[in-house]
N, C-alpha and C positions, 0 to 999 in steps of 0.2 A: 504494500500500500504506500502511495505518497502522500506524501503530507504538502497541502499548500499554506506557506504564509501570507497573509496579509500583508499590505505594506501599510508601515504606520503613519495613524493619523494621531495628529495632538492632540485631537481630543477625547479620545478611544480611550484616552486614561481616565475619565470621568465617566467613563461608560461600561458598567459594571457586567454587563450581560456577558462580552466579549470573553471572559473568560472559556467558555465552552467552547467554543474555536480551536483550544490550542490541540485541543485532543479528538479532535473529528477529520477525517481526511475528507478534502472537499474534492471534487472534479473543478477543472479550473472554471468552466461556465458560474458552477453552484460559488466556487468561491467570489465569484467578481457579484454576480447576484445577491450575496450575503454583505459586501462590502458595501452594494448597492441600499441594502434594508439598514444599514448600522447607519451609512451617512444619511437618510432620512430618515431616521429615529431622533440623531441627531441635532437634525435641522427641524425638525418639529419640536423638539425639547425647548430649541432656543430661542424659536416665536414665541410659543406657552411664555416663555418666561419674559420675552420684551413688551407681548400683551400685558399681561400683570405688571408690567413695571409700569405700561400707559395707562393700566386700567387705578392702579396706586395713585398716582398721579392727579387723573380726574377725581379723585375719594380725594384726595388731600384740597382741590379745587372747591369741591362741595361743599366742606367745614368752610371757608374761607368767604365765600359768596354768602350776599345777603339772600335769606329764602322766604317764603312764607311756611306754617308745618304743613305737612301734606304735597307740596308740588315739586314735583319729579321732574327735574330739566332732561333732556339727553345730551350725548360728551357734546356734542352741536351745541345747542343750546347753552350748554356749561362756558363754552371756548367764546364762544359772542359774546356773552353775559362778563365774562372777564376782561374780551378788549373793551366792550363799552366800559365796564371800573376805571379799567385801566387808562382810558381816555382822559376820563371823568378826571380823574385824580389828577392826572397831568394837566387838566387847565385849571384846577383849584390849586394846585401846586405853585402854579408857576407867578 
């Protein structure tokens, strides 16, 4: 049997699955295939996470904006509602 290695990626070290690799013999198709599912496992990990750091963001925007209780902007709505402040303040400011 042969064994095929991967070649490495930097980020394969955060990525814990990888381990079962080292001891499965692939065919080279099945290994490029599998390289192919690891870099979009990947690249889907690290949307999830810059979503939530946008979606963080607009929560942090929410405390900060005046509201009334009850009404539910969307991230739209939130981002307008901030440059108009934002306006605001800069001609009281100035």
């Amino acid at each position: 049997m042969k064994l095929i290695v991967l070649p490495a990626l930097p980020c394969l070290k955060k990525f814990v699955k990888i381990h079962f690799l080292a001891n499965i013999p692939l065919s080279p198709e099945t290994a490029q295939d599998q390289e192919r599912r690891i870099r979009r496992e990947i690249a889907n990990s690290n949307e999830r996470r810059r979503m939530q750091s946008i979606n963080a963001g607009f929560q942090s925007l929410k405390t900060l904006l005046p509201h009334t209780d009850g009404e539910k902007l969307s991230k739209v709505q939130r981002a307008l509602q901030t440059l108009t402040l934002i306006k605001c303040l800069g001609t009281v400011l100035v």
